[in-house]
C-alpha positions in Angstrom: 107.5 76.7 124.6 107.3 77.9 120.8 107.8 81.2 119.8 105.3 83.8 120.0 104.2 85.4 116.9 101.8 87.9 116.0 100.5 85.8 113.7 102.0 82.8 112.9 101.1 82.3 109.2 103.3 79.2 109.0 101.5 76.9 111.7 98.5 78.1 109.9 100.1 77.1 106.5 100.9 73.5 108.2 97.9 73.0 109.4 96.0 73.3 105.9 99.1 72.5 103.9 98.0 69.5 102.2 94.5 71.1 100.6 96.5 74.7 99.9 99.7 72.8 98.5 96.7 70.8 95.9 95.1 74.6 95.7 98.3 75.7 94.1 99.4 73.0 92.0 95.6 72.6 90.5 96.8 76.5 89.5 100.0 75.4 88.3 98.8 72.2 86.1 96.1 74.9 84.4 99.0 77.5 84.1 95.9 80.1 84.1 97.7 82.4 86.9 95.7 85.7 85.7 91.6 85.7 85.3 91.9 82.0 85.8 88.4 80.1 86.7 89.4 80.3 90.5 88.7 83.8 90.5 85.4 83.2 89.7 84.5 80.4 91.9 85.8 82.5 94.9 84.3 86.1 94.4 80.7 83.2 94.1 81.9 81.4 97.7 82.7 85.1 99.1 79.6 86.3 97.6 77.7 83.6 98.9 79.3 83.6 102.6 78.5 87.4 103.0 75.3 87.6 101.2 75.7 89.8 98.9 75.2 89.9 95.1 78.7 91.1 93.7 81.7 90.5 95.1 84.8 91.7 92.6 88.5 91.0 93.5 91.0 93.1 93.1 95.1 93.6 93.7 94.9 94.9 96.9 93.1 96.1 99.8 94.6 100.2 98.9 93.1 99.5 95.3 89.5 98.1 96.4 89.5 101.8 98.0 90.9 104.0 95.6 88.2 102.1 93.0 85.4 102.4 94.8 85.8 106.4 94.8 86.4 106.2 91.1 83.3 104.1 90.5 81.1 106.0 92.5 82.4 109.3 90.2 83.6 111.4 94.0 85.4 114.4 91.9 88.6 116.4 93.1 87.5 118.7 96.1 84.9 116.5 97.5 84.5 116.2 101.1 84.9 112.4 102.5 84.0 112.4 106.5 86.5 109.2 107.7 88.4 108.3 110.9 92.0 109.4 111.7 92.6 106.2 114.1 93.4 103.6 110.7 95.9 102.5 108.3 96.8 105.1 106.3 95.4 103.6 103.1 91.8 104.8 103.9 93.0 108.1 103.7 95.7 108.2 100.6 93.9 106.5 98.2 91.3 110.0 98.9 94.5 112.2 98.6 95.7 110.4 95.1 91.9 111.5 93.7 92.2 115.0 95.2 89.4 114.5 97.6 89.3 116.0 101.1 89.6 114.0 103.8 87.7 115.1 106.6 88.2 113.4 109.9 85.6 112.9 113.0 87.2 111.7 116.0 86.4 108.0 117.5 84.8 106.6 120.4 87.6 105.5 122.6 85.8 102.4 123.9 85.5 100.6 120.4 88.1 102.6 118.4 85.7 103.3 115.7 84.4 106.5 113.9 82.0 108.4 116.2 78.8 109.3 114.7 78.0 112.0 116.9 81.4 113.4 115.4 80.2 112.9 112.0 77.3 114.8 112.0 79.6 117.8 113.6 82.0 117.1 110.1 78.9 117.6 107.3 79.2 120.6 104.9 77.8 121.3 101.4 80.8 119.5 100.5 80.4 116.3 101.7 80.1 113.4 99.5 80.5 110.2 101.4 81.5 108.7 105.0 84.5 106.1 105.5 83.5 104.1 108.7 86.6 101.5 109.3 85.2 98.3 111.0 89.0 98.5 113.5 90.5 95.5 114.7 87.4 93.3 113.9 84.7 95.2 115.1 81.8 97.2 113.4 81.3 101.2 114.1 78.1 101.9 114.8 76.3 101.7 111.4 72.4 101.8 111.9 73.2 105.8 112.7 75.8 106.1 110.0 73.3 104.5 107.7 70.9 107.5 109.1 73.6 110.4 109.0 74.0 109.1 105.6 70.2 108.9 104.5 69.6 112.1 106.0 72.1 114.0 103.7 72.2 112.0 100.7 75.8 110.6 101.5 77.2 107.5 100.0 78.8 105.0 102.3 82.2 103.0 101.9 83.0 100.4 104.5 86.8 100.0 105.0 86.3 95.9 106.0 90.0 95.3 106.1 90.1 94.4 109.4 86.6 92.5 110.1 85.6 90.3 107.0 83.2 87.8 108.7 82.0 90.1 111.7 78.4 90.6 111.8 76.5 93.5 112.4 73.5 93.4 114.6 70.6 95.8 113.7 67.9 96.9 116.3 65.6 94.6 114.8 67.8 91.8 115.5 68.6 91.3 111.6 72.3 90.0 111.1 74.1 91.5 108.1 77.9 90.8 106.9 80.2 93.7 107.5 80.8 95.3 103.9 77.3 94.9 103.2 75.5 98.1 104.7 76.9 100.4 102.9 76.6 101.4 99.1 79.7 99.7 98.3 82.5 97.8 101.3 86.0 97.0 100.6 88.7 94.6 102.0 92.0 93.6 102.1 93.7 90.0 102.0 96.7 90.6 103.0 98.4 87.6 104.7 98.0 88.7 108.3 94.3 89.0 107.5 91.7 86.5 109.3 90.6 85.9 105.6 94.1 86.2 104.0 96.3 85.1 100.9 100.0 84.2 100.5 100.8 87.8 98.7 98.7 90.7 98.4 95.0 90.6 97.4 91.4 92.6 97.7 88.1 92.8 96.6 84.8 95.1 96.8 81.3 94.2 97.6 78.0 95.5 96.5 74.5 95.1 95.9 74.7 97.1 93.0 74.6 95.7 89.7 75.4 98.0 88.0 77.7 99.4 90.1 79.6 96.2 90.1 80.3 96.3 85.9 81.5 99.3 86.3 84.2 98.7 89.9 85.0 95.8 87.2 85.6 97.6 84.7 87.8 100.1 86.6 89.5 97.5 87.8 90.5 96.0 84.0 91.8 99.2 82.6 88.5 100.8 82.0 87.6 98.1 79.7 84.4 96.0 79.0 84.5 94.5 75.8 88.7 93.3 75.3 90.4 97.2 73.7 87.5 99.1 74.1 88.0 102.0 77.2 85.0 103.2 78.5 86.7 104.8 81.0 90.1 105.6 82.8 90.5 102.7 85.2 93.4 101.1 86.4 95.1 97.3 86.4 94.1 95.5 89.8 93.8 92.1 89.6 93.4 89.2 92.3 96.2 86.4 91.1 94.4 83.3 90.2 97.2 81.4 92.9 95.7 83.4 96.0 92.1 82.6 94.8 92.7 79.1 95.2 94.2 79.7 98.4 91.1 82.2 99.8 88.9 79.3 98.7 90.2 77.1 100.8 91.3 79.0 103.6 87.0 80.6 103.1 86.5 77.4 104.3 88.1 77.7 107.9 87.4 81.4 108.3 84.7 81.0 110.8 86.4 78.7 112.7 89.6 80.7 113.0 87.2 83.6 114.1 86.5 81.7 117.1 89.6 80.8 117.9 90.3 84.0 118.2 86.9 84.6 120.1 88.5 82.3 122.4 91.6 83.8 122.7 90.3 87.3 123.4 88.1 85.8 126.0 91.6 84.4 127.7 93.2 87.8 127.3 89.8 89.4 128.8 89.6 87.3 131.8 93.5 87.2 132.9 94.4 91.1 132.1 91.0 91.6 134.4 92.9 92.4 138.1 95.4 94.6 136.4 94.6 98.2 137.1 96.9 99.9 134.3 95.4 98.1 131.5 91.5 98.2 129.8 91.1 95.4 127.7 88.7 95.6 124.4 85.3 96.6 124.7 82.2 94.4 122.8 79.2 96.3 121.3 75.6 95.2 121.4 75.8 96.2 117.9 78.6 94.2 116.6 80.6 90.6 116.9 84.1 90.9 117.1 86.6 88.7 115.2 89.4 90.1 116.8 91.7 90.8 114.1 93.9 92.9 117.0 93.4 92.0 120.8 94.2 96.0 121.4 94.6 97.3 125.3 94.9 100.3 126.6 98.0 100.5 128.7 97.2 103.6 131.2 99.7 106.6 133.1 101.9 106.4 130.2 103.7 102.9 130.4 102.8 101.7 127.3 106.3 101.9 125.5 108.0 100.3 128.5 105.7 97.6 128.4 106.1 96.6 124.9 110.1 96.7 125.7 110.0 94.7 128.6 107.5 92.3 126.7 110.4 92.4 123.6 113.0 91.8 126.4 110.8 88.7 126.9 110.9 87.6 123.4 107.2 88.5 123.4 105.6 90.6 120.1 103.2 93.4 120.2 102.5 96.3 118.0 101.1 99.7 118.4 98.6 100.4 116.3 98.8 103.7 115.3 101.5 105.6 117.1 100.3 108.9 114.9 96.8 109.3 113.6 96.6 110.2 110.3 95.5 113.8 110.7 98.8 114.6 112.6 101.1 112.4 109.9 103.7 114.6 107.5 102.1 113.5 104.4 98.6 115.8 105.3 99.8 118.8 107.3 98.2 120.0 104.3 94.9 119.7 105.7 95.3 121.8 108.3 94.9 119.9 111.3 96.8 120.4 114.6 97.4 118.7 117.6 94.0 118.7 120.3 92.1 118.8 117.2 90.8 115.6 117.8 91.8 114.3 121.3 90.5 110.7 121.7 92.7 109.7 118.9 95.5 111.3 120.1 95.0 109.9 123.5 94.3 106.6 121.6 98.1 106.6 119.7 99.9 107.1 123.3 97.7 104.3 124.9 97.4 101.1 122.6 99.2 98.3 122.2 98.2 95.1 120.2 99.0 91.5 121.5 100.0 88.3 120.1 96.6 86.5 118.6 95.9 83.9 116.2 94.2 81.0 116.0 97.5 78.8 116.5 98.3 80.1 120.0 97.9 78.4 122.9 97.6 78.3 126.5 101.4 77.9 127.5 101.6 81.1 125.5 99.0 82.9 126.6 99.9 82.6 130.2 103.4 83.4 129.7 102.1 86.6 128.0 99.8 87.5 130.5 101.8 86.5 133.4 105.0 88.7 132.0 102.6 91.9 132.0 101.7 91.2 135.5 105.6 91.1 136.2 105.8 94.5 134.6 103.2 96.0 136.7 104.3 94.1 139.7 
């Protein structure tokens, strides 16, 4: 049997290797490796694949965030309602600005931002709401959208996790996650179901003037080459993983339902085990399954991941410490019980191996070790 990887970026790499290994020389050959013209023929093919008007790259993921406060002018002591249960990047990038975070506890079937919490978090203060689409699977946005109309609140979709889910309005209409909201952000790092060989982001709006200006942020607060209309920073998308994202743009449905697939495996085998609740699905949302997360109940869920290591199995527990409970913003004044489901969350989850490369010897010899644990 191979060995199991969270993500095994080089079978992917092996796969596609011939059309990236061309996507990077074409790069080389031009030797344009910052602004070159595959920048703009991606953000078009990203733009195009979401549906939405302006798509602009970035450095990273962290930046897309931290610009898309800048560019919407959210000033030092602004209130931002967001999730505790995510990468800490949602929140920091607030922190660097000054803003408040202010965090509304999830729903602990999907993961994701509750929006009867939000509407518990609102205060004159309040600015904007941070949904994060976890794992690869939309929060509940029709009634963020309303929170948000309601009270005159932008909203920012953290997409890092769930570029290419779709999000599934009462109506029926279909719209791209990062799309709903005034302005959505993602990340490309390589673990990413859309991801580069480095780091790499971008932001998506329908704005168009919105748009100049998250570009200009972006280049230093410039429009016109030395002239600063504003303070902005330097995040650019390398023109190497542009190439790369256009190709790999290609596959990224595909690779979604592989992991579809995957999930569906992990769904039915895991079924009979009593100690474990697999993933929930929405009405509301796809899922792309960026993390097959379970709940591992009575806590066993560090034993587990030791006796699936002892195994030479992977998993990951993602997050041991929600972010209201972290070091870094004690300053908030949070303590712990102030928001139980993520708490309860953090001592429960644990992320499996899945990627489109895995197969079924693997998956059984996952799933079969987890029923030797419980056995």
């Amino acid at each position: 049997m191979k060995e199991i990887h969270m993500a095994d970026l080089r079978a992917q790499y092996e796969r596609l290797k011939p059309e990236i290994d061309e996507a990077i020389n074409s790069v080389l050959q031009s030797t344009a490796f910052v602004k070159g013209p595959e920048i703009k023929k991606f953000e078009e093919e990203l733009s195009g694949y979401l549906g939405i008007r302006n798509v602009i790259s970035c450095g990273n993921g962290t930046d897309a965030l931290q610009i898309a406060y800048m560019a919407l002018g959210l000033k030092p002591g602004d209130e931002i309602i967001t999730t505790p249960f995510t990468f800490v990047a949602t929140v920091e990038t607030m922190g660097l600005l000054g803003l408040k975070p202010v965090f509304a506890d999830v729903d602990e079937r999907t993961f994701n931002i509750s929006p009867a919490e939000i509407r518990k978090k609102i205060s004159p203060a309040t600015r904007a709401i941070v949904p994060v689409h976890l794992f690869g699977q939309c929060a509940e946005m029709e009634e963020i959208l309303e929170i948000a109309n309601e009270n005159n609140l932008y909203v920012i979709e953290d997409t890092a996790q769930a570029t290419g889910t779709d999000y599934i309005f009462k109506t029926g209409v279909k719209k791209k996650a990062g799309t709903l909201g005034i302005i959505g952000t993602t990340s490309f790092f390589p673990s990413k179901n859309l991801a580069c060989y480095g780091d790499g982001g971008a932001l998506f709006t329908m704005n168009d003037e919105l748009a100049t200006k998250i570009r200009s942020i972006a280049n230093h607060g410039m429009k016109v080459r030395y002239y600063y209309d504003s303070i902005g920073v330097n995040s650019r998308l390398d023109t190497i993983q542009a190439a790369i994202l256009r190709v790999k743009l290609r596959y990224l449905d595909s690779f979604n339902e592989a992991r579809r697939k995957v999930a569906s495996f992990y769904d039915t085998a895991l079924n009979d085990c009593p100690e474990i609740i697999t993933p929930s699905r929405t009405e509301y949302s796809s899922h792309i399954y960026h993390q097959y997360t379970i709940r591992v109940l009575n806590g066993k869920r560090d034993k587990l991941k030791e006796f699936l290591l002892s195994r030479k199995i992977p998993s990951i527990v993602y997050y041991p410490l929600p972010v209201h409970l972290q070091k870094a913003y004690r300053y908030l004044g949070y303590s712990e019980r102030d928001l139980p489901v993520s708490e309860m969350l953090c001592r429960e989850v644990l992320s499996l191996p899945i990627c489109p490369e895995i197969d079924m010897e693997q998956l059984e010899y996952i799933t079969k070790t987890i029923y030797d644990f419980f056995s």
